[in-house]
C-alpha positions as CSV (number, residue, x, y, z in Angstrom):
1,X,0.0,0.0,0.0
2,X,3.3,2.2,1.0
3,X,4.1,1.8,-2.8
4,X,1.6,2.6,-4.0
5,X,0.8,5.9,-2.6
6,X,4.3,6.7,-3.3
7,X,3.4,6.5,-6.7
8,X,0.6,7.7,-6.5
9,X,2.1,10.9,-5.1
10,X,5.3,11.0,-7.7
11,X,2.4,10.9,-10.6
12,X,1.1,13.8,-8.9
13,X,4.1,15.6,-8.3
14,X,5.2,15.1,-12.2
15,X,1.9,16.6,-13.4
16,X,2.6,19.3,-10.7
17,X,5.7,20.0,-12.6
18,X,4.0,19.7,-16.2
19,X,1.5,22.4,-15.1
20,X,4.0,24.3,-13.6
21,X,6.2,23.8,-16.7
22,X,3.1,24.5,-19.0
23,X,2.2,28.0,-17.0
24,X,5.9,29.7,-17.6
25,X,5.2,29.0,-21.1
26,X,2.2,30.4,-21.2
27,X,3.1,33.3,-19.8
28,X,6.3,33.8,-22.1
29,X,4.1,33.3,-24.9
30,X,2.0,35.8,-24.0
31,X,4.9,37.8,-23.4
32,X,5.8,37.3,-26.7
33,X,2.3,37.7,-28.1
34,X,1.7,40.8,-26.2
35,X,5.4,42.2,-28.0
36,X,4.4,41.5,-31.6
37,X,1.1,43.3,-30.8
38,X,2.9,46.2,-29.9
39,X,5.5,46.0,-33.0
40,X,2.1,45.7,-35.2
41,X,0.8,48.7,-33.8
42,X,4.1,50.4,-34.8
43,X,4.4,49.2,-38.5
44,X,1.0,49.8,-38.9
45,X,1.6,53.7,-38.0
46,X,4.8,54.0,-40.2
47,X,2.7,52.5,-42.9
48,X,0.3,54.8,-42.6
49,X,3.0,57.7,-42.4
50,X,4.3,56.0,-45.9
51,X,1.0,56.1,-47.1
52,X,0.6,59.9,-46.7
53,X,4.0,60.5,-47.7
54,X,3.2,58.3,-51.2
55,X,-0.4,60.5,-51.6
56,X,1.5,63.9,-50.7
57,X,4.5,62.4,-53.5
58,X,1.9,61.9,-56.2
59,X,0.0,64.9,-56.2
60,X,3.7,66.5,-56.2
61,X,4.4,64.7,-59.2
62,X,1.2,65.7,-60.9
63,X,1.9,69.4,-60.4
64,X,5.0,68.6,-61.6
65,X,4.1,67.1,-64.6
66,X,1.4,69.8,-65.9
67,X,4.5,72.5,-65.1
68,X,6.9,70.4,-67.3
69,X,4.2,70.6,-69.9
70,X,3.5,73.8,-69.5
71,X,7.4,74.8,-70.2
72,X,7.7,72.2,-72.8
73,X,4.9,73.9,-74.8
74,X,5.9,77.4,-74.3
75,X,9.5,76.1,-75.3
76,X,7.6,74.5,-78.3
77,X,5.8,77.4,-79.3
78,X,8.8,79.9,-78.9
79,X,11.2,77.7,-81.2
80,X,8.9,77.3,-83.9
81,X,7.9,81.1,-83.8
82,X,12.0,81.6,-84.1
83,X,12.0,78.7,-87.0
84,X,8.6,80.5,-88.6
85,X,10.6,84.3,-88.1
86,X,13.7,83.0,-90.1
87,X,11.5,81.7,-92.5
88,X,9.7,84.3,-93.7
89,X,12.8,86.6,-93.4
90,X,14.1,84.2,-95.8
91,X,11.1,83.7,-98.4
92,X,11.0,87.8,-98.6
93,X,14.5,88.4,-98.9
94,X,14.0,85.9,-101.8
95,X,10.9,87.3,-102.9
96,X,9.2,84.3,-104.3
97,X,6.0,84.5,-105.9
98,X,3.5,83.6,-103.1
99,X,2.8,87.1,-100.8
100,X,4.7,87.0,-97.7
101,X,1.2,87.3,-95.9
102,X,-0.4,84.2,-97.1
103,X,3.1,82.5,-95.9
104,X,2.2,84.2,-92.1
105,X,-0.7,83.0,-92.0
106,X,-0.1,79.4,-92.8
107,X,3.1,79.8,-90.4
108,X,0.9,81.3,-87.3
109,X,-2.1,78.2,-88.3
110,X,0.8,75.9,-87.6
111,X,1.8,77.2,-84.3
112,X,-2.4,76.8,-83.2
113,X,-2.2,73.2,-84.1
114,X,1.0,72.4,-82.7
115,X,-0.1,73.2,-79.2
């Protein structure tokens, strides 16, 4: 009988030490779990900080874009009134047998279709 219940007791003293065992890794788990929670918060703010950054970048990038147009066709319009100029000075100093006006106005009806 002696044997017995000193079996019986070792049994309960090794599940003892199972729960026991099973509790500390509990708790570090939820150490653990409680951690990652917190670095999710924190990625989940930068990401949000990226996100505003990306929205602020793009509408940067669409100002940008209707500025860079914006030169591009005054640059446009500018060369080819420089490229029109030298022309006519050129057809009058030859004097060729169309009028000089009807050659402005096909010159300045080019420069409204190429913008």
């Amino acid at each position: 009988m002696d044997k017995i219940q000193d079996d019986f007791l070792e049994r309960i003293n090794n599940m003892i030490s199972s729960c026991r065992d099973a509790d500390a890794k509990a708790n570090e788990t939820l150490t653990d779990l409680a951690d990652q929670g917190d670095q999710l918060k924190n990625i989940e703010v930068t990401l949000n900080r990226i996100d505003r950054t990306v929205h602020g970048a793009r509408g940067n990038i669409s100002r940008l874009k209707g500025v860079q147009q914006q030169v591009i066709d005054t640059l446009r319009v500018g060369f080819q009134r420089k490229k029109i100029s030298k022309f006519i000075q050129l057809i009058n100093r030859k004097s060729s047998p169309t009028p000089p006006t009807n050659i402005r106005r096909v010159c300045l009806c080019r420069i409204v279709f190429l913008k």
